[in-house]
C-alpha positions in Angstrom: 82.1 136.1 131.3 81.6 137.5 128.0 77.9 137.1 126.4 76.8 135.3 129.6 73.3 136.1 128.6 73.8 134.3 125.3 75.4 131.3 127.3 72.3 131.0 130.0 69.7 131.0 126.8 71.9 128.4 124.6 72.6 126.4 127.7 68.7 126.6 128.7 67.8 125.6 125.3 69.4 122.3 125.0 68.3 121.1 128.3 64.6 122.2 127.6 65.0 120.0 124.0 66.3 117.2 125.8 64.0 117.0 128.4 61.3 117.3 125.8 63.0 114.5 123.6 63.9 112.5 126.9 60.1 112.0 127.9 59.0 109.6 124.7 62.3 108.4 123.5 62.4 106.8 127.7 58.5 105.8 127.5 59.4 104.2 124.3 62.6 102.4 125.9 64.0 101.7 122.0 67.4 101.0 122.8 68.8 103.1 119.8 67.2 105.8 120.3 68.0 106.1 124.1 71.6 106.0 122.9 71.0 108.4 120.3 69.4 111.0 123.0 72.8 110.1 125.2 74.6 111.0 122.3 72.9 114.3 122.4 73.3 114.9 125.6 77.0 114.7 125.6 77.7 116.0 122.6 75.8 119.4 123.7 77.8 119.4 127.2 80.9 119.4 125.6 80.1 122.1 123.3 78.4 123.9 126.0 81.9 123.8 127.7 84.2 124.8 124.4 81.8 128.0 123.6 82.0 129.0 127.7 85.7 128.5 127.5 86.6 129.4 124.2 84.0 132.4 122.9 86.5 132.3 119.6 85.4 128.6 118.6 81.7 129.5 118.8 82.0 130.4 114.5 83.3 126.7 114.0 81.2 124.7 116.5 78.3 126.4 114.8 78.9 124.4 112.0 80.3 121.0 114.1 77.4 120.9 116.3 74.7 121.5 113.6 77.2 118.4 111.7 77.0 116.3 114.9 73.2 116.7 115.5 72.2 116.0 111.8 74.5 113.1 111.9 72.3 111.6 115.1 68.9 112.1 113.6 70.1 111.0 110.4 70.6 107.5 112.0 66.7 107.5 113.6 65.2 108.9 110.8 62.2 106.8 112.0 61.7 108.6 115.4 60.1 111.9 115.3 61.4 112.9 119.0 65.2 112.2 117.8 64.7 114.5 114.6 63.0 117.1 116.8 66.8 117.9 117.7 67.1 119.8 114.8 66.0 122.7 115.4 68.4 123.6 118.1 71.7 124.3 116.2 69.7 127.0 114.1 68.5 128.6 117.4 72.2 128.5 118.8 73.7 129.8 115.5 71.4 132.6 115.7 73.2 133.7 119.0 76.2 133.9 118.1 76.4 134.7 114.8 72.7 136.2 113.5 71.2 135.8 110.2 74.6 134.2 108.9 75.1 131.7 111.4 71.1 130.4 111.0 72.0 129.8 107.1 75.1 127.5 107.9 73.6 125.3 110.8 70.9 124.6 108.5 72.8 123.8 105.6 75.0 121.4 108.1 72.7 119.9 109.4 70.6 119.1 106.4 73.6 117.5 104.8 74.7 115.6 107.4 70.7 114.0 108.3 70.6 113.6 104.4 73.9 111.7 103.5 73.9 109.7 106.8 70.3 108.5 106.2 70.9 107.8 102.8 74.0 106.0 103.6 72.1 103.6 106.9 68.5 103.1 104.8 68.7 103.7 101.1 66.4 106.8 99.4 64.6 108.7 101.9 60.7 108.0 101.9 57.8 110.7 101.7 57.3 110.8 105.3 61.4 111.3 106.1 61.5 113.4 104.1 58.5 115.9 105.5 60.1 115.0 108.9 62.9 116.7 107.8 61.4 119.4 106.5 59.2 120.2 109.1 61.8 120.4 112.1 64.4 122.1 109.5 61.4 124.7 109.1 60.9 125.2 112.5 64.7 125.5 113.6 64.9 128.4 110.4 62.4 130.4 112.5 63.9 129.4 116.3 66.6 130.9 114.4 65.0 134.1 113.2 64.1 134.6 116.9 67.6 133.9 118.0 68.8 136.5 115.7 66.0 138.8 116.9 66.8 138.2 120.7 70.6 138.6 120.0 70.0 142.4 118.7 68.1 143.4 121.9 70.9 141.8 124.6 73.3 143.7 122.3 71.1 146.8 122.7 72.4 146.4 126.5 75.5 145.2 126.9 77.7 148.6 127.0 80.9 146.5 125.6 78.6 145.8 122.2 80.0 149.0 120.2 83.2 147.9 121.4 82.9 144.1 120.1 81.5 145.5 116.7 84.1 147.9 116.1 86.7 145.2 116.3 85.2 143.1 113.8 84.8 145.9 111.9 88.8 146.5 111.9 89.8 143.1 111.6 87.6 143.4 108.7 89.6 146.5 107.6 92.7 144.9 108.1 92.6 142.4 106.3 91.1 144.3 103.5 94.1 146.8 103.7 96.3 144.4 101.8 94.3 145.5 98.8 94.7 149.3 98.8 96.9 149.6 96.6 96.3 153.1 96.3 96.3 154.0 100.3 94.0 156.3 102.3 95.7 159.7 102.2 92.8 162.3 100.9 94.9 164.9 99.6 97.2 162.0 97.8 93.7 160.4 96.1 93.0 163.7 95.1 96.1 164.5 93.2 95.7 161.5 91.8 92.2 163.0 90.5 93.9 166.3 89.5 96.3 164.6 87.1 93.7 162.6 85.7 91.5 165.8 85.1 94.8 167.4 83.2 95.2 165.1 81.4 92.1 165.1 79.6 91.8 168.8 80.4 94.3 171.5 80.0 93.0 173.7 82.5 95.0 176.4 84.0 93.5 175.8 87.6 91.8 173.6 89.1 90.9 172.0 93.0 88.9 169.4 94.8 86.3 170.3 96.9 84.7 167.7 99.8 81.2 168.1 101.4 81.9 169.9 105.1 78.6 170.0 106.9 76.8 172.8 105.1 79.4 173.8 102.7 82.3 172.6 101.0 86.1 172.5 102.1 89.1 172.6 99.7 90.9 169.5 99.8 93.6 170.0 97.0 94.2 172.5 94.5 96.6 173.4 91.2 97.2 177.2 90.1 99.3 178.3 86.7 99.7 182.5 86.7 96.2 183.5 85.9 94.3 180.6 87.4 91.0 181.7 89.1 90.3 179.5 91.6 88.0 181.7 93.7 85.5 181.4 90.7 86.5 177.2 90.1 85.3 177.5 94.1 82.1 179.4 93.6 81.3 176.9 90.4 82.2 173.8 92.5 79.4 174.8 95.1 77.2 175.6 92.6 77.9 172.0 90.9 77.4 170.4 94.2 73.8 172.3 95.2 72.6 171.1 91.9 74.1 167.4 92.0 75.2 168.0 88.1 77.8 169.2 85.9 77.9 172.8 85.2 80.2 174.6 82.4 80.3 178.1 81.8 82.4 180.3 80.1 85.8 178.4 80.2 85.2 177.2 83.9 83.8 173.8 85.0 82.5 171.9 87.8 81.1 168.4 88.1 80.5 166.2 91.0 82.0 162.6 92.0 80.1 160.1 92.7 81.1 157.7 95.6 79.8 154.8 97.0 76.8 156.0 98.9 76.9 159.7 98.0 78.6 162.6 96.3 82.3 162.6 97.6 84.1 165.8 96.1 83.2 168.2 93.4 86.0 168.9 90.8 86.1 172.4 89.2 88.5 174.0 86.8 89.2 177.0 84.5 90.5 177.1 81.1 93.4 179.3 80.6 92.5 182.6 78.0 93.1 181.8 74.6 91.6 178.0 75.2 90.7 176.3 71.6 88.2 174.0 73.9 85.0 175.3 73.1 81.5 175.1 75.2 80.4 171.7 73.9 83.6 169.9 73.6 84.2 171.3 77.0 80.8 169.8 78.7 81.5 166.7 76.6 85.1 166.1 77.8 83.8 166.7 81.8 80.9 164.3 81.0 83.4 161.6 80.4 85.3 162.3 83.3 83.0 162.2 85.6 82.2 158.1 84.3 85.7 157.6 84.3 86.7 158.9 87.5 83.7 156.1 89.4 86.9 154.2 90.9 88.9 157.0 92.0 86.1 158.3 93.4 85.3 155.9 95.8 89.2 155.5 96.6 88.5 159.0 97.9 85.4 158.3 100.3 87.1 155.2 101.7 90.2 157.5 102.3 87.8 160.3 103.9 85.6 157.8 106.1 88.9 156.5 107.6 90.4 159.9 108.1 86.6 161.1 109.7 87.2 157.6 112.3 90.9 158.6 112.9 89.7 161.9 113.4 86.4 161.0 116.0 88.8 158.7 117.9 91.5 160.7 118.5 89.0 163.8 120.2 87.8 161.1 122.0 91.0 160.0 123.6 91.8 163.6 124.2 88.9 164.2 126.0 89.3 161.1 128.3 92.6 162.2 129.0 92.0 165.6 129.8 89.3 164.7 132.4 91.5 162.2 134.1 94.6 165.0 134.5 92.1 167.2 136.0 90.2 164.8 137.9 93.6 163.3 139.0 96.5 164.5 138.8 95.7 167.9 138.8 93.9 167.8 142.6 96.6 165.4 143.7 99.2 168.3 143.2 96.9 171.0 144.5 96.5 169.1 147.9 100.1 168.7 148.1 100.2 172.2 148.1 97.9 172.7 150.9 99.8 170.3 152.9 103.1 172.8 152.5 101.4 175.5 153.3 100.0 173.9 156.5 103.5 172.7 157.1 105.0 176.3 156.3 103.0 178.1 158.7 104.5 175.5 161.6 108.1 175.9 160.2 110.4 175.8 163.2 113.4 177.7 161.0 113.9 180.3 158.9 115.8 178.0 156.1 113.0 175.7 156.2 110.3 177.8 155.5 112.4 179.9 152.5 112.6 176.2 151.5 109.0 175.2 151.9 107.8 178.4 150.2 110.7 177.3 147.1 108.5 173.8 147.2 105.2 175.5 147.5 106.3 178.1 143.9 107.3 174.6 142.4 103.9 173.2 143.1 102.3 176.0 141.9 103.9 175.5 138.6 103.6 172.5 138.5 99.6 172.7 139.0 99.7 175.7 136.1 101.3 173.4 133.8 98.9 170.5 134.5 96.1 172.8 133.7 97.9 174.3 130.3 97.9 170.9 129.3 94.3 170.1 130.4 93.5 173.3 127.5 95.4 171.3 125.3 94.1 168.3 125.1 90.6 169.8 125.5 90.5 172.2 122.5 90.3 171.5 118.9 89.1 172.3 115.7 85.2 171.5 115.4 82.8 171.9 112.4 81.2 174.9 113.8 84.4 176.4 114.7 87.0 177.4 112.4 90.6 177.5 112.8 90.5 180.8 113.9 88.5 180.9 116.5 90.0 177.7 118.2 93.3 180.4 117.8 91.9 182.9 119.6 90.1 180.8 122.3 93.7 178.7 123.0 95.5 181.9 123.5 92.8 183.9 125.7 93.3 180.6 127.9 97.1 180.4 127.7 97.2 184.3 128.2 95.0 183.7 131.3 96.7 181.4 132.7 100.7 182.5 132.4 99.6 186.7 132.4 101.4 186.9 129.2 99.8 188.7 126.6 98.9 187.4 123.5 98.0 189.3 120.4 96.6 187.5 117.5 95.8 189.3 113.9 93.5 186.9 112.3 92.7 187.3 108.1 90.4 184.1 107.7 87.9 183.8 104.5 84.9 181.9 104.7 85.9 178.9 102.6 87.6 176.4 105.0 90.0 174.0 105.0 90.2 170.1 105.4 89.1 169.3 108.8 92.4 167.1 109.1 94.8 169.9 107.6 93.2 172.4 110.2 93.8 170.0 112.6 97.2 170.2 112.3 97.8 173.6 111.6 95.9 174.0 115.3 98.2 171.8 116.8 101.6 173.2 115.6 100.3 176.7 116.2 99.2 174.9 120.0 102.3 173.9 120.7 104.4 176.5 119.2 102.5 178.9 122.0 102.7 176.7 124.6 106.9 176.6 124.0 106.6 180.5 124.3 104.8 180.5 127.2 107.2 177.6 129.1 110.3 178.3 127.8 110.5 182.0 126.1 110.7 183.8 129.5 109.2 186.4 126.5 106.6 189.3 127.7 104.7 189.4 124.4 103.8 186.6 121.9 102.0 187.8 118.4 100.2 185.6 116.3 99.5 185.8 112.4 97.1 183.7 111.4 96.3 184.0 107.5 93.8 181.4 105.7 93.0 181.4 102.4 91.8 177.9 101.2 93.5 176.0 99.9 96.3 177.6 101.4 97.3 178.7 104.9 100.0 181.1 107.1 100.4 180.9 110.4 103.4 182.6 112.6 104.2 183.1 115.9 106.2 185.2 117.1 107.7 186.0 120.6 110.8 188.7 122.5 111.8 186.1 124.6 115.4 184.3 124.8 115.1 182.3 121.4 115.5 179.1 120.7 118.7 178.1 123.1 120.3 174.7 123.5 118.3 171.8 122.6 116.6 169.6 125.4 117.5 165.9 125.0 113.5 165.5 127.1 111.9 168.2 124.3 110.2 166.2 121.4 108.0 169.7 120.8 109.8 170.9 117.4 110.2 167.1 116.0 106.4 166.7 116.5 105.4 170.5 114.5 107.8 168.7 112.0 105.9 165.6 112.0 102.4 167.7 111.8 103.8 169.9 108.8 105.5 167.2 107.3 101.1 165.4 107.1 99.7 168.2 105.5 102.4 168.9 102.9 103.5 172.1 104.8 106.5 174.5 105.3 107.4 174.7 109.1 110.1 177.5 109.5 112.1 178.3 113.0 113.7 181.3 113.2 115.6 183.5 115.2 114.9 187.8 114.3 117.6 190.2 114.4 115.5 192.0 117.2 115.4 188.5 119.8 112.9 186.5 120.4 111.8 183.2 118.5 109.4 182.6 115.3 107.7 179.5 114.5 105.5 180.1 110.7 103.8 177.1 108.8 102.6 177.7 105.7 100.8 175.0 103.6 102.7 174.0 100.0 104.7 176.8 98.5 103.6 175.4 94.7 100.0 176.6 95.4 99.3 180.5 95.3 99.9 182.9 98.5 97.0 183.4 101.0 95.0 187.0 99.8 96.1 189.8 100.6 94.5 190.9 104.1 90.8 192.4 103.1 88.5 194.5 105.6 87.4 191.5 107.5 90.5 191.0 108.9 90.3 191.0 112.8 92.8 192.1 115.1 92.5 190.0 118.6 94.3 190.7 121.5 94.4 189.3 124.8 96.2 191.6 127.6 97.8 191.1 130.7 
């Protein structure tokens, strides 16, 4: 039963209060008030039995029992036991609902002991009046312990995270009707950009968003001539000093989002610019004001990504450790089994047959375990998207004996967690089509980053690309991924055989570097 602690402590409440009421209210043997304390009674069973029965009513019958109960004393405003009653809804609410809930059961119930007093006796005296007072007083600080109490058996129910997140997206749901704007980063930012332009003629100019320790490019903008490796060395600079900085034709100034700084916005002014220092520093000044909205358009958009992102792993992980934990042993005792079953085969045929079924299994177990790597590796914030590369392959090339050589150029600044996310995936699966389907004895890999942009090819001597598979979704789903990030995704077949599979991120921004002396060569043999 959900909250059953909460239950047993509202339950155990209302019979203590009554049995406290009960005691003078019977002594005294005043007919109204015995009927008012009946009233009580059965008024909290049957709400006892709606918040057991339906946890969804407890909001409302927060409010109609705190109603009901000031309704009561407000008849018997002359006994002190029947207006001791009071401070149970406030305890209740506190329960259920915290803080919130104490605040409404008080007001109820103060409304409802007011008007119905007024309405049976005429103006409340002095002494009613401090009756009231005193029992609301002591239900507002039942209530404060109610809250307190409800934060430490939420501390320990293990379903708690669980219950709050789904408020918390119901919440977001219902809010979504009013992002006009949506929650796509790299859309927000262009947004941003064109705004900058247009106040700004620069010649280039990109978004940068915090990353851990350093910064990562979200979107960027490059005319012939545009310097953005210096727009991304005065963005960082901007950021470490929380202010705007302007320098000879280049800019940088942070946004500020709701809570913190979101995204630093640099740009250079082509040669030739009639923009001078000052007008310069002044025109950026009034951007940065102007851009308040836009900017926390962007931190909602990155928070949402960041849960997408956190939940997703999550799921991956689960799912890995139940293949491997299931799935995968399942099919590796089977194989045991043939083998004991080979070793008493009573034909010939049958055991070339139960050595066909025992390969089968065998591949069957290797693909179980390629997909176990899948789902287990990833892109993390102390790994780039080049080393997740080169630990995939060593894996893949472990586990089919194909080798796999991978020629990585990767620069320090990094990309958007979400856009190397994909660009993992498609390069995943791209190699894990090779390794199924290629019947190839080689696979290269390219990998090229130069943020904000990105090349990535692979490239194997097997069969190519064949018929399609009416059960493969693999080359849809790069699609898909490329389609996210606003990339290129190319399948081709070379003169020489073979297959390659390239994505490269959008063609309007400038070509990754040329390759410079940190570029690595990787291989992985046989």
């Amino acid at each position: 039963m959900r909250n059953a602690p909460d239950l047993r402590i509202a339950a155990a409440a209302r019979g203590f209060v009554l049995l406290a009421l009960g005691g003078p209210i019977l002594w005294d043997q005043k007919v109204p008030s015995v009927i008012a304390l009946a009233a009580l009674g059965t008024g909290w069973l049957l709400t006892l039995s709606l918040e057991m029965r339906a946890p969804r009513l407890r909001v409302p019958l927060v409010v109609l029992d705190a109603g009901f109960v000031g309704l009561v004393a407000g008849t018997e405003l002359g006994v002190q036991a029947v207006l001791g009653a009071l401070a149970v809804p406030p305890f209740v609410a506190g329960l259920w609902r915290g803080l919130r809930g104490v605040l409404l059961a008080l007001s109820a119930e103060l409304i409802a002991v007011v008007v119905v007093g007024i309405a049976s006796g005429g103006p409340l005296t002095a002494d009613q009046s401090l009756a009231i007072f005193t029992w609301a007083a002591m239900g507002l600080a039942l209530g404060m312990v109610a809250t307190f109490v409800r934060g430490a058996l939420r501390d320990d129910d293990p379903m708690a995270p669980y219950r709050h997140a789904s408020d918390l997206l119901r919440e977001l749901n219902h809010l979504s009707v009013g992002l006009s704007s949506g929650l796509e980063p790299r859309s927000l930012g262009g947004v941003i950009l064109s705004a900058v332009l247009d106040e700004v003629p620069a010649s280039a100019m990109s978004i940068h968003v915090p990353l851990d320790d350093h910064l990562a490019t979200l979107t960027a903008k490059s005319l012939p001539g545009g310097d953005l490796d210096r727009c991304a060395d005065f963005a960082t600079a901007a950021w470490a000093r929380d202010q705007v900085v302007v320098e000879d034709g280049i800019f940088a100034f942070p946004l500020e989002g709701h809570r913190s700084t979101v995204a630093v916005v640099s740009g250079s002014l082509p040669p030739g610019s009639s923009i001078g220092p000052d007008e310069l520093r002044h025109r950026v000044t009034r951007l940065q004001v102007a851009l308040e909205e836009q900017a926390v358009q962007l931190e909602t958009g990155l928070l949402f990504d960041a849960f997408r992102d956190t939940a997703t792993a999550d799921e991956r992980q689960r799912l890995s450790r139940e293949m491997h934990d299931g799935v995968a042993q399942d099919i590796a005792s089977l194989g045991y089994l043939v083998d004991a079953l080979a070793a008493q085969a009573p034909t010939p045929e049958a055991e070339a047959q139960l050595g066909m079924l025992r390969e089968r299994v065998t591949a069957i177990v290797s693909e179980v375990r390629r997909s176990v790597t899948t789902l287990r590796t990833t892109v993390g914030t102390s790994e780039s998207l080049g080393t997740a590369i080169v630990g995939v392959t060593r894996n893949l090339s472990q586990t089919s004996g194909i080798p796999i050589e991978v020629t990585l150029d990767e620069q320090a600044q990094r990309l958007r967690p979400e856009v190397e996310a994909e660009l993992f995936r498609i390069t995943q699966e791209a190699l894990n089509n090779a390794v199924k389907h290629a019947e190839c004895r080689t696979i290269r890999v390219h990998c090229q980053v130069a943020a904000p942009t990105a090349a990535i090819t692979v490239i194997d001597d097997g069969k190519g690309l064949g018929e399609a598979r009416s059960d493969s979704y693999g080359m849809g789903i790069m699609r898909e991924r490329a389609h996210l990030i606003d990339a290129d995704l190319a399948i081709e077949e070379p003169p020489g055989g073979g297959l390659s599979v390239s994505v490269r991120l959008p063609a309007e921004q400038r070509p990754p570097a040329a390759p410079t002396p940190e570029t690595k060569q990787v291989s992985t043999p046989r």
